[in-house]
C-alpha positions in Angstrom: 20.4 35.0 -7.1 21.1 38.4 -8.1 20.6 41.4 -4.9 18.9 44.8 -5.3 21.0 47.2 -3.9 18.7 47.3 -1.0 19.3 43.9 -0.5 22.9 44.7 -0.4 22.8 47.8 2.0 20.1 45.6 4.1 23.0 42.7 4.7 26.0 45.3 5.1 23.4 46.7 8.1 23.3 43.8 10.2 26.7 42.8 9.6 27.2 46.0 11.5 24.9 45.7 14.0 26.4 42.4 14.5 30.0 43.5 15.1 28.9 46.0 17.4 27.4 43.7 19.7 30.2 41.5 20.0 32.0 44.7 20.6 29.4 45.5 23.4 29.5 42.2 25.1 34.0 42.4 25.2 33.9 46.0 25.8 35.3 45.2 29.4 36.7 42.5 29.2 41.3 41.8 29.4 43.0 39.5 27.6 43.4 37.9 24.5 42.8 34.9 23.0 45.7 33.0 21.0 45.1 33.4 17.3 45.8 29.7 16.6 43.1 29.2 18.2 40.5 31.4 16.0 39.7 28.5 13.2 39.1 25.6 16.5 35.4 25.0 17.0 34.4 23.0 20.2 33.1 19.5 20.4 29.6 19.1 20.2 28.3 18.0 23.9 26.6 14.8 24.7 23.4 15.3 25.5 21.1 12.3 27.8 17.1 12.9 27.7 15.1 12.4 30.6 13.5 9.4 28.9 11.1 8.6 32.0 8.9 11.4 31.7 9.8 12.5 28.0 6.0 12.4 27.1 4.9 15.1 29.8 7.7 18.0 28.5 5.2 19.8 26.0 3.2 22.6 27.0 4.0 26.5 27.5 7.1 27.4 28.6 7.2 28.7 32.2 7.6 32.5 32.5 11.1 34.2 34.1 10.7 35.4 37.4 10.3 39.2 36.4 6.9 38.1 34.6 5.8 36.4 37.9 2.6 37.4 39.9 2.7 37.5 43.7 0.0 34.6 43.7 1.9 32.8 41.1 5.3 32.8 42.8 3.6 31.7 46.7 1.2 29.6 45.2 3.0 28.0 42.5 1.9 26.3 39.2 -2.1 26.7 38.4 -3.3 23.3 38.1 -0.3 20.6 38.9 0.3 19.2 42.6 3.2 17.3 43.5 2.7 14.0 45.5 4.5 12.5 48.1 3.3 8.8 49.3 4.5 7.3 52.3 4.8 3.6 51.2 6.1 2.2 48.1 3.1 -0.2 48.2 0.7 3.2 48.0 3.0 4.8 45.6 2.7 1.5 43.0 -1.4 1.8 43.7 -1.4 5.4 43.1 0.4 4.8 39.7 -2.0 1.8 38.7 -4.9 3.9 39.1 -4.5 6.9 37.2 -5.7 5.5 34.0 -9.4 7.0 33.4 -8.7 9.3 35.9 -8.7 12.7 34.6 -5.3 13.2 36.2 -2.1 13.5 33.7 1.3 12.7 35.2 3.7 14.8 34.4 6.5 13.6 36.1 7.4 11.2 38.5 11.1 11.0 41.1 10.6 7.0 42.0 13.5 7.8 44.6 11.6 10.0 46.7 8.3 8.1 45.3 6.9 11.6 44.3 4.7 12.6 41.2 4.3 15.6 39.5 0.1 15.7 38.3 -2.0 18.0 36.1 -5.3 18.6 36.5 -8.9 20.5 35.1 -10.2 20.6 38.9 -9.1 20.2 41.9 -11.7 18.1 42.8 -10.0 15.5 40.4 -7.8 14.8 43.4 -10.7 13.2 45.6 -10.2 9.7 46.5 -7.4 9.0 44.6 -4.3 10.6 47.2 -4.7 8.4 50.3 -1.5 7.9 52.0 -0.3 10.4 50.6 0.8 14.7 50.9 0.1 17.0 48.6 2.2 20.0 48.2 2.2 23.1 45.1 4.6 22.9 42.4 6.7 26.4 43.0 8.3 28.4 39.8 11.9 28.3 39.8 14.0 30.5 37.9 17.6 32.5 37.4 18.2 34.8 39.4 16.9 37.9 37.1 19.8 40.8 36.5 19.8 42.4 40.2 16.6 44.0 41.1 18.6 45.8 43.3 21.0 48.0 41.3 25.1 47.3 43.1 25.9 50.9 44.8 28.0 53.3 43.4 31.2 53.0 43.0 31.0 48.6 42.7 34.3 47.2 41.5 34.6 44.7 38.6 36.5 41.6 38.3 36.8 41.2 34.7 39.2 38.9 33.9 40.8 39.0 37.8 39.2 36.3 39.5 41.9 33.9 39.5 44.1 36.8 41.2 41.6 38.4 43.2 41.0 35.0 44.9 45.3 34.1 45.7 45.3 31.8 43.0 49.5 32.6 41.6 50.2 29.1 40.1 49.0 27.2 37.3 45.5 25.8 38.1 45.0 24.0 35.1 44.2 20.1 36.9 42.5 21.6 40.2 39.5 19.9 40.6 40.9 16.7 38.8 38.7 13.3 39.8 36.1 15.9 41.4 32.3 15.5 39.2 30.5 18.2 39.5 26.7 18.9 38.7 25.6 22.2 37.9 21.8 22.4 37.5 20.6 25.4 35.4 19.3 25.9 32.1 22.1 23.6 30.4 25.5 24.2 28.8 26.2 25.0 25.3 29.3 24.6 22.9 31.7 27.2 23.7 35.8 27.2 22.6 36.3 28.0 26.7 35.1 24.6 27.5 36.6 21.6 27.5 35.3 18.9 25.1 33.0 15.7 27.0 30.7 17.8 29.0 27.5 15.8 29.5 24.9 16.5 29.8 21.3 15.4 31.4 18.4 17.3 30.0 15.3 17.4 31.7 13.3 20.0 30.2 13.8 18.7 26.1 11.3 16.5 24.9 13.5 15.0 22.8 14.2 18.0 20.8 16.4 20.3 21.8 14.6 23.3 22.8 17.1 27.0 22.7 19.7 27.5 25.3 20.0 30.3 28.3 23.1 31.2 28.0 23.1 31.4 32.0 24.4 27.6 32.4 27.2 28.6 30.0 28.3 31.3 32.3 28.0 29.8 35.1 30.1 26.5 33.8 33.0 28.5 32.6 33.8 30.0 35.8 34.4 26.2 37.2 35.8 24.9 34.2 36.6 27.7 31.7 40.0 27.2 29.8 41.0 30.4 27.7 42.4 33.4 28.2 38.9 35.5 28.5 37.3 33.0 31.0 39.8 30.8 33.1 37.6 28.7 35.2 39.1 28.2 39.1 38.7 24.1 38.8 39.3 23.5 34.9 40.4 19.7 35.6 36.8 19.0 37.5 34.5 16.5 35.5 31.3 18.6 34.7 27.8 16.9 34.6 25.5 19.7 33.3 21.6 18.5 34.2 19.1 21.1 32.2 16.5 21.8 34.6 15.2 25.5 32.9 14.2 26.3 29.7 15.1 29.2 27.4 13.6 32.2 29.1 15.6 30.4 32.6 12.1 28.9 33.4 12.0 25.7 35.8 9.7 24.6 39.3 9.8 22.7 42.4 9.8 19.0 40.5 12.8 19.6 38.0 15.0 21.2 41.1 14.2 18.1 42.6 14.9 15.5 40.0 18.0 17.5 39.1 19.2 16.8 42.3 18.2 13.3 42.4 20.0 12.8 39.0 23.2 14.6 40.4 23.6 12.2 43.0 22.7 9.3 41.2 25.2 9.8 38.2 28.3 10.4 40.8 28.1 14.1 41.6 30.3 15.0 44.6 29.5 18.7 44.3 26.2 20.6 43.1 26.0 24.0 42.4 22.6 25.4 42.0 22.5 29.4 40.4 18.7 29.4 40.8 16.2 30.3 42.6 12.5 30.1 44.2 10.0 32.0 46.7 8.8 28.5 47.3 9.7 26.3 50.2 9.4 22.8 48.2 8.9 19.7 50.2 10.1 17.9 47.2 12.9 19.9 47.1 14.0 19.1 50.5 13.4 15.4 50.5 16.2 15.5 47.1 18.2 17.3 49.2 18.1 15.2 52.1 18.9 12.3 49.4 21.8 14.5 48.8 23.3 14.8 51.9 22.6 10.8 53.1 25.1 10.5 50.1 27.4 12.7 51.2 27.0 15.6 48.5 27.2 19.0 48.9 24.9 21.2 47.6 26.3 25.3 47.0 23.3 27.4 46.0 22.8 31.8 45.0 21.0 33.6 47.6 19.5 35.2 45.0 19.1 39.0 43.7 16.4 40.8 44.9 18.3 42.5 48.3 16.0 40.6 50.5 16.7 40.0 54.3 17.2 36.2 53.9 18.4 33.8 50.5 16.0 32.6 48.2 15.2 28.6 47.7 17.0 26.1 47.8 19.4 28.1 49.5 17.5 28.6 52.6 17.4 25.2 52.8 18.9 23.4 55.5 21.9 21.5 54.2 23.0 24.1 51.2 25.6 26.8 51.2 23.7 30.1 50.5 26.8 31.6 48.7 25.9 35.9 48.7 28.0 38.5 46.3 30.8 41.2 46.8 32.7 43.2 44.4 36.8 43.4 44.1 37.0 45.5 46.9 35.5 42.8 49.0 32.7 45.2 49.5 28.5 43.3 50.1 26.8 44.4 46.8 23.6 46.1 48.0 21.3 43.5 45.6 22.6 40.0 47.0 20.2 38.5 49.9 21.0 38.9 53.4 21.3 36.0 55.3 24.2 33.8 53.3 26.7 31.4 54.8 29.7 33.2 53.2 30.1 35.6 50.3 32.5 35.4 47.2 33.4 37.5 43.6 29.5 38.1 42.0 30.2 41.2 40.3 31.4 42.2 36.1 33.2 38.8 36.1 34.4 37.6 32.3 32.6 34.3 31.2 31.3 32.3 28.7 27.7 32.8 26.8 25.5 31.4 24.3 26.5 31.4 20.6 30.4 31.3 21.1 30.1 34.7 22.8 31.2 35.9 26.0 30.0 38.6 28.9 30.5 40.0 32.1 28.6 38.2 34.6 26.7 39.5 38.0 24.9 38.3 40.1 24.8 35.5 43.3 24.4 32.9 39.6 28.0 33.8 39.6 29.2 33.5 43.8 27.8 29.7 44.0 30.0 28.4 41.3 33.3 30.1 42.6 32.5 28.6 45.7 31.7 25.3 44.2 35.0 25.1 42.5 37.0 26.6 45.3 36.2 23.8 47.5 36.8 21.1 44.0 40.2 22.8 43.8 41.3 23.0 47.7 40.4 19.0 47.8 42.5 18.1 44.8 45.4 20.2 46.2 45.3 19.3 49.8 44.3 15.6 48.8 41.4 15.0 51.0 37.4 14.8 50.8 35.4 17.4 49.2 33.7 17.5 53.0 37.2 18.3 54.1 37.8 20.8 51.7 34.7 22.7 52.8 35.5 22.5 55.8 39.1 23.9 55.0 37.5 27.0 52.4 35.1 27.9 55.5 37.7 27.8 58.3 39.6 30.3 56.1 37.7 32.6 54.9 38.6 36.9 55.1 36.7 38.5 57.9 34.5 41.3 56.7 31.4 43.9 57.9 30.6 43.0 61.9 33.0 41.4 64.0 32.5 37.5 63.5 29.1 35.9 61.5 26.7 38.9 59.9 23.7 38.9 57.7 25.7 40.4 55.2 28.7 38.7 55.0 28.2 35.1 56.7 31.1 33.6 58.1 33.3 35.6 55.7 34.4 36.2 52.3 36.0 33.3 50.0 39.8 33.3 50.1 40.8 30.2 47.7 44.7 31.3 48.2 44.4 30.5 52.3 42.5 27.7 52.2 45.1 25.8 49.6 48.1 27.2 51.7 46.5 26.5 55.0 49.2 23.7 55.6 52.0 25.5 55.1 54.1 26.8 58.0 55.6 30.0 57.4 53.3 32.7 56.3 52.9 35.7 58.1 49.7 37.6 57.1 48.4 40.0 59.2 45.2 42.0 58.1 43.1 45.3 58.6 39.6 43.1 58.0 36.8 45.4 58.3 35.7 49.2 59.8 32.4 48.6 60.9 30.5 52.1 61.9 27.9 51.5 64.6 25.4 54.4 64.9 24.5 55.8 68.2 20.7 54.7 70.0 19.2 55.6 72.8 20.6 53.2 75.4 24.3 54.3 73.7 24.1 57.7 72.6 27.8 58.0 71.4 28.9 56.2 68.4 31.2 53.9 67.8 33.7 52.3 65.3 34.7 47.9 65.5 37.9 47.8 63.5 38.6 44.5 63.5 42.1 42.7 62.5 42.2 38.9 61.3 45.8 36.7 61.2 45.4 35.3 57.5 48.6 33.4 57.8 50.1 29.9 58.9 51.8 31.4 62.1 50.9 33.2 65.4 51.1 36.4 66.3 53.0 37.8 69.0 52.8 41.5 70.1 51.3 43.4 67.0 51.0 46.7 67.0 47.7 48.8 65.5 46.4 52.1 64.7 43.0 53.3 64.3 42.5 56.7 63.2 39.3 58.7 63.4 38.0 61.7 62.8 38.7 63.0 67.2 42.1 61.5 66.3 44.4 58.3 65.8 43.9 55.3 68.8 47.1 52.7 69.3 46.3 49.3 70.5 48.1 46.0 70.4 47.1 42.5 69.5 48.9 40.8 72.2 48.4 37.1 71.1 46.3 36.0 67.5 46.3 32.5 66.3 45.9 31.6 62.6 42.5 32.3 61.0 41.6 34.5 64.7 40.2 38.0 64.9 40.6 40.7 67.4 38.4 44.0 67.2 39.0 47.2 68.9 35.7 49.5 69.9 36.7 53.0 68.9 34.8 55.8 70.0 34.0 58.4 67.7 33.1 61.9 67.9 32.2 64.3 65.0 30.1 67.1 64.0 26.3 67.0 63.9 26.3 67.9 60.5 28.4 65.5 59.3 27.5 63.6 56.5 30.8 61.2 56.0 33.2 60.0 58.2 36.9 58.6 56.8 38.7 56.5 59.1 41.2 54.5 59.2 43.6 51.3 60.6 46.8 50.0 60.4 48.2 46.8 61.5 52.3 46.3 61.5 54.2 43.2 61.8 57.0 43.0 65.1 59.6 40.8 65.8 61.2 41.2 62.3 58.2 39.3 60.6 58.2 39.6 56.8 54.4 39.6 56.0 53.2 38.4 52.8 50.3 40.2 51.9 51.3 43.8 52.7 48.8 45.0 50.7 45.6 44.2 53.2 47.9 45.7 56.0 45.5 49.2 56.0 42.2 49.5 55.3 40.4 53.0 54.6 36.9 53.6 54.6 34.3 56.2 54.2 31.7 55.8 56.2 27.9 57.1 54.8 26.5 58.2 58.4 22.7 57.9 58.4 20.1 60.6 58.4 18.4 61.4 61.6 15.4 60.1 60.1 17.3 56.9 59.3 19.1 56.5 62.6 18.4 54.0 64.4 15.4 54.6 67.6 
């Protein structure tokens, strides 16, 4: 068919604009990818469909967390109750009777012998529950782009991760016999991804329904395999179980037969990048199943700069994984209250439509943490319970002296925990300079530098500086164990006007001691002192 020459200039438009969105999305982001690779196109994926309650997955999408009401996110989902029965021999009658009843079942988790029901009135309900709980079907999302902008000055990873987290060697089989279930809004074909990825899709009714490209993302980081994207545990098995729909839409009931279906198909790990304001029953009886099998379950805190995570990671039983940049620094939007914090900040990954992007968020933090504790089991050859226990017992002291609401237990060090066997290394640290403003009952300020060994070996006699604005304070750490801390309260004096502070520490090996990270041996900060209308009473 012949083209006007608008036709023409129409086409030669969006080619443009098309090109300068690819451009956008890379603008950041190192590397290269080999160009014998530019003609490969990856594997389709193999995709399983929750046949059970295929019949129940039309309807309206559910709407992305931004587009929530107050009532909607407490209260849940108008019209639908999930059902817990106590028995199995009330569960079978409840299921008998719903024919004529009015009620529609839209879902049911035999494990946990809970139902998902819609109905016109809640009067429907009457006579038909007993033995049985009731409980609201709460939206569940991804984590939106962070409510809470990341403060000034926020370092990017791009493609760093690998580095920034000690990994030196090549990584490509960490993770190797490890499955791992991520449960998000599903994964598509990507030329960063391995081929064989299955995946369980709960949300399809059969026919596929348009991707998120938040699942991609958040696989590659596990089990990305170019040079834009390397993932930290590329030789982990991935199980990808679509729980959220297109707009990153899910509830209480698919979180909770995600789970279900994790465990059941083998799962060892489960990384969840979403999030609810709901406290699910459900959700906590799946996770319960969970841990009686022994799987761990790594969740975001979520985005919003809230004093505690979102759900499921408030649960009891999951890792709340929070955010930091690449200077190790708590990124103002990621929840308070997490059990440790890893890289959530401009991180390269994987998107929809063969694309890639620079990823933020907590969505990103859970699956580095995941994989972390995937790769330390394959390299130290024990259980991914060991391995957790191994990534938490090693993680880099940060903010207050010991656990804080900001920072957890720590911040993820992959590196240490792999080499946390090997005699030798000599690491010694300046962790964090932690202001504390003065109050009433102390009216002078004060400065916690703390120091952390982050090597194999003990350290004897190690001398420090701390320098302050009223001058520089010498102490020594007389005896530190490896993984220990030692903090030194520092007074501080300054002007009344001051707005800043910069200070300052220094740790130095003794005894001839070659350390191996020389780089973490001083730590400056500036220090934003509050306002007197800030300070504390």
């Amino acid at each position: 068919m012949k083209r006007s020459p608008f036709e023409w200039l129409l086409i030669g438009l969006l080619l443009v604009a098309a090109a300068t969105f690819g451009w956008w999305l890379m603008r950041d982001a190192a590397g290269a990818r080999n160009a014998a690779d530019g003609d490969q196109r990856p594997t389709p994926l193999t995709r399983v469909v929750d046949t059970v309650n295929a019949d129940t997955k039309q309807g309206p999408r559910l709407p992305s967390k931004s587009h929530l009401s107050l009532e909607d996110a407490l209260l849940g989902i108008p019209n639908e109750r999930l059902i817990r029965f106590a028995t199995e021999e009330d569960y079978r009658r409840f299921l008998a009777s719903l024919d004529g009843s009015g009620l529609r079942l839209l879902g049911r988790i035999d494990q946990l012998r809970a139902v998902r029901l819609g109905f016109d009135k809640l009067s429907d309900l009457d006579g038909l529950l007993d033995g049985a709980e009731q409980f609201s079907n709460f939206y569940v999302t991804v984590p939106d782009y962070p409510d809470v902008a990341a403060q000034a000055g926020s370092l990017g990873f791009g493609d760093q991760l690998l580095a920034w987290l000690g990994v030196t060697t090549d990584n490509s089989t960490w993770g190797k016999g490890i499955k791992i279930a991520i449960l998000d809004t599903g994964v598509g074909s990507h030329r960063a991804l391995p081929d064989g990825i299955l995946q369980i899709d709960l949300v399809s009714d059969g026919e596929l329904i348009p991707l998120n490209g938040h699942g991609t993302a958040v696989a590659s980081l596990i089990v990305g395999q170019d040079g834009l994207t390397r993932g930290i545990a590329p030789g982990s098995e991935l199980l990808s179980i679509r729980i959220g729909d297109e707009s990153g839409g899910s509830n209480s009931f698919l979180l909770a037969e995600g789970i279900i279906a994790a465990v059941d198909s083998g799962a060892q790990l489960v990384n969840i990048s979403m999030g609810s304001y709901g406290d699910s029953a459900i959700v906590r009886d799946a996770i319960a199943y969970a841990n009686q099998q022994g799987v761990l379950i790594f969740a975001s805190s979520g985005n919003e700069g809230f004093d505690s995570p979102a759900y499921p990671a408030a649960n009891n039983n999951v890792v709340a994984v929070g955010a930091v940049d690449a200077k190790s620094d708590y990124l103002a939007f990621s929840n308070l209250g997490s059990g440790l914090n890893a890289p959530g900040y401009a991180i390269n990954a994987a998107w929809e439509g063969d694309q890639y992007t620079l990823f933020s968020g907590t969505s990103a933090s859970a699956p580095i943490v995941t994989a972390a504790v995937a790769a330390t089991a394959t390299q130290l050859g024990i259980s991914t319970a060991a391995a957790y226990q191994i990534v938490m017992a090693n993680l880099n002291e940060a903010g207050a002296p010991g656990n804080d609401p900001a920072y957890g237990d720590g911040v993820l060090n992959l590196g240490r925990a792999i080499n946390s066997g090997t005699p030798g290394i000599y690491d010694a640290a300046a962790a964090s300079n932690y202001f504390v403003p003065a109050t009433a009952a102390e009216p002078v300020p004060s400065l916690l530098v703390t120091f952390q060994n982050r090597g194999t070996e003990r350290l004897i006699n190690t001398p420090v500086t701390v320098t302050v604005p009223n001058g520089t304070f010498a102490y020594n750490i007389g005896n530190l164990p490896p993984g220990g801390i030692q903090t030194f309260d520092t007074p501080l004096y300054f002007p009344t006007n001051a707005e800043s502070l910069e200070v300052s520490s220094q740790v130095t090996l003794s005894n001839g001691q070659t350390d191996s990270n020389p780089r973490n041996n001083g730590l400056s900060t500036q220090i934003i002192l509050p306002t007197p209308d800030e300070a504390a009473p």
